[in-house]
C-alpha positions as CSV (number, residue, x, y, z in Angstrom):
1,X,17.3,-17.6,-16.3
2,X,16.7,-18.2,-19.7
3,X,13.6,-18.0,-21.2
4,X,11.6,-18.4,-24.2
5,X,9.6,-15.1,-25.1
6,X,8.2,-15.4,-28.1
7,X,5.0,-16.2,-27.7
8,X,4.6,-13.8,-24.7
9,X,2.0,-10.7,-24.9
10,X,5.0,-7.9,-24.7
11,X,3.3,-5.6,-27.0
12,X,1.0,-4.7,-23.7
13,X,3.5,-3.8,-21.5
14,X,4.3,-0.3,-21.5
15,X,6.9,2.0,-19.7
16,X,5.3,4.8,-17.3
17,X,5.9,7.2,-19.9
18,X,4.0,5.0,-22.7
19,X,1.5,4.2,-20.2
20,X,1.0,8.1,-19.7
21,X,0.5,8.7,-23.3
22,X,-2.0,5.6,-24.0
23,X,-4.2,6.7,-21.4
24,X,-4.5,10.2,-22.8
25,X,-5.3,8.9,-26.1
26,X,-7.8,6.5,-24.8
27,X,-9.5,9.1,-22.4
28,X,-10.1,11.0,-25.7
29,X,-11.7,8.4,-27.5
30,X,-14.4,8.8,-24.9
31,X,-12.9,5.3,-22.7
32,X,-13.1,5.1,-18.9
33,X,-9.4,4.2,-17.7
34,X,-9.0,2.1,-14.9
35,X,-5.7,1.3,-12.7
36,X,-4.8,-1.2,-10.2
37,X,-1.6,-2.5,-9.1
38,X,0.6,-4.6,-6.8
39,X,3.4,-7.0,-6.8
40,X,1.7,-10.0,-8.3
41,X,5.0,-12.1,-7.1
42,X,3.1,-15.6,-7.5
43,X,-0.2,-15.5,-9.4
44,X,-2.8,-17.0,-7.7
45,X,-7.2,-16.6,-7.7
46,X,-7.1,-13.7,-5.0
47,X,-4.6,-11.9,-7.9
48,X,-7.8,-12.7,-10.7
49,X,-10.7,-11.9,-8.4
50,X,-9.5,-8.3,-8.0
51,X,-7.8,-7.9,-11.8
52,X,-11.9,-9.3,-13.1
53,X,-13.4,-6.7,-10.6
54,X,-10.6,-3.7,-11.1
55,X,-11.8,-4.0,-15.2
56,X,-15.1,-3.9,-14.8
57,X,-14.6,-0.5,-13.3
58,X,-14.3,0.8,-16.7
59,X,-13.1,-0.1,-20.7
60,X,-9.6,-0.3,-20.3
61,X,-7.0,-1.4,-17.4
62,X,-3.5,-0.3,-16.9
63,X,-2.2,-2.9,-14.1
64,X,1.3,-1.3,-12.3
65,X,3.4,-3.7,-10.9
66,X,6.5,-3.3,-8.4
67,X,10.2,-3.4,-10.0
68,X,12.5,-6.1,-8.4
69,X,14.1,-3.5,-6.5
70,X,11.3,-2.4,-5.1
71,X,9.3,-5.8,-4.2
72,X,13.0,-6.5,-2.6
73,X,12.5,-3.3,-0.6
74,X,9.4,-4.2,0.6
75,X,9.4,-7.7,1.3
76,X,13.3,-8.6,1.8
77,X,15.6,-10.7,0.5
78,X,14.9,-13.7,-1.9
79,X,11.5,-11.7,-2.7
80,X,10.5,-11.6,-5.6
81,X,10.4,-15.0,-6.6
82,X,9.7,-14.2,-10.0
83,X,11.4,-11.2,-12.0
84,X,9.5,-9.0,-13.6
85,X,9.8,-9.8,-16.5
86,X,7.8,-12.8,-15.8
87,X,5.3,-10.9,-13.8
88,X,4.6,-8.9,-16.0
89,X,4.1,-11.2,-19.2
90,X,1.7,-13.3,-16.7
91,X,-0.4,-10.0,-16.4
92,X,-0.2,-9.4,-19.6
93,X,-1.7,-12.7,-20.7
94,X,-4.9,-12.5,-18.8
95,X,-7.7,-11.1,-20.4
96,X,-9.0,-8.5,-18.1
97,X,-5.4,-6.7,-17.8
98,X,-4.9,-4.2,-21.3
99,X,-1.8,-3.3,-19.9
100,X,1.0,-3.3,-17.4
101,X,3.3,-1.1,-16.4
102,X,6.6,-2.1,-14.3
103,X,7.5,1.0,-11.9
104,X,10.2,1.9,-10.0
105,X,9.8,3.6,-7.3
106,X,9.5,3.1,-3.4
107,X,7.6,0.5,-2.2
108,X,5.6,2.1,0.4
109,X,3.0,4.3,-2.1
110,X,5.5,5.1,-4.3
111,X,4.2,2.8,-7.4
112,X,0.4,3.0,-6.9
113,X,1.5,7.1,-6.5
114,X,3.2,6.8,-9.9
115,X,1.1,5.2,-11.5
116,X,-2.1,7.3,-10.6
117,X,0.0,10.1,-11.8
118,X,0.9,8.9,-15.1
119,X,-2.4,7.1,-16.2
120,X,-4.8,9.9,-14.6
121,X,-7.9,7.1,-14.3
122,X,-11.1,7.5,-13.9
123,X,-11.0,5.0,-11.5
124,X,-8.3,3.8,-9.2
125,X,-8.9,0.0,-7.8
126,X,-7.6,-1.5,-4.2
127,X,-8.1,-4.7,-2.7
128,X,-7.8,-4.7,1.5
129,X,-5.0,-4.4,2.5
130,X,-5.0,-0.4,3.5
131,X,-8.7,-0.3,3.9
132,X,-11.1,2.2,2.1
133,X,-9.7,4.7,-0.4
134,X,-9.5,7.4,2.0
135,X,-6.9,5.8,3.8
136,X,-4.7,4.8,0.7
137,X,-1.0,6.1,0.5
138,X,-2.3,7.4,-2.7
139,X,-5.1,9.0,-2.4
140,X,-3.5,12.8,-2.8
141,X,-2.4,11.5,-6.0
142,X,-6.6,10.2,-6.4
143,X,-7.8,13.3,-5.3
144,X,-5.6,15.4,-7.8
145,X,-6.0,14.0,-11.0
146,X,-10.1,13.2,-10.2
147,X,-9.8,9.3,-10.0
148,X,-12.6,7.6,-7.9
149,X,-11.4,5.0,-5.8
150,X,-13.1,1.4,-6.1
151,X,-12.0,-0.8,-2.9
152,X,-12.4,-4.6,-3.2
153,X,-13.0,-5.3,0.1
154,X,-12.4,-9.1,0.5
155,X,-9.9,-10.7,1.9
156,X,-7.6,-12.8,-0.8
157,X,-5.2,-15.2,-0.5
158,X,-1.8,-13.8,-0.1
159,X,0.9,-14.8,-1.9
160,X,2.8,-15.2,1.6
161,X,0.0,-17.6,2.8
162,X,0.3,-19.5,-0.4
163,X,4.2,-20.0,0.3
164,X,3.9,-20.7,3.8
165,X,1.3,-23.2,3.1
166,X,3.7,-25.0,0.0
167,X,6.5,-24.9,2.2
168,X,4.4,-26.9,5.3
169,X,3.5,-29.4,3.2
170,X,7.0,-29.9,1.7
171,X,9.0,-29.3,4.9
């Protein structure tokens, strides 16, 4: 797919290693560092409503997202539906996100694990779907570098739901 690019926000998104090295430097400057991540596949409000709450958490947010591989590891073929390339320049255009971060790595903990390990936050921010922080596949990773874990709680709109519910209208 060809794209257009040059108006896009690239200049915020960062490799794991740059991400690492940010974060150190803002951490000294006194910041709080705050991460969150996901597949953000199809932006929609439930995507915002965490990203506005995850950067309140702090002064700066590092957003990881899921590598094509991986989203197709988790959620099967013909996911994603955008590249991540895309994914990540929509991330990187909202105002709340300071960064994002495109990781490879299993699907199953292995980004948000990653991630946490890299950045080091201060605070670490998940939305419901595995519950409080305790029971996050990354919490070890929490625990160890002395990120508190900020769950959103609320339920929001999947970006499953939102394709089911396109395709029933269209079908």
């Amino acid at each position: 797919m060809d794209v257009e690019t040059a108006n896009w926000r690239i200049e915020k998104i960062l490799t794991l290693e740059e991400a690492s090295v940010r974060a150190e430097e803002l951490k000294k400057q006194g910041k709080k560092v705050v991460t969150a991540y996901g597949t953000f596949d199809i932006i929609h409000s439930g995507h915002l409503d965490l990203l506005e709450e995850a950067r309140k958490q702090g002064d700066v947010l590092f957003v990881g997202i899921n590598a094509d591989a991986t989203v197709k590891e988790g959620k099967g073929d013909g996911r994603p539906y955008l590249p991540e390339g895309m994914r990540s320049a929509l991330l990187a255009a909202m105002i709340c996100v300071d960064y994002v971060v495109v990781i490879q790595a299993p699907y199953h903990g292995g980004v948000a694990n990653a991630l946490v390990r890299a950045v080091k936050p201060n605070v670490h921010v998940g939305g419901p779907d595995y519950g409080p922080p305790e029971s996050w596949p990354e919490y070890e990773a929490m625990q160890s570098v002395g990120a508190y874990g900020h769950w959103v709680p609320k339920k929001i709109f999947s970006t499953t739901e939102l394709v089911q519910k396109i395709r029933s209208k269209n079908g």
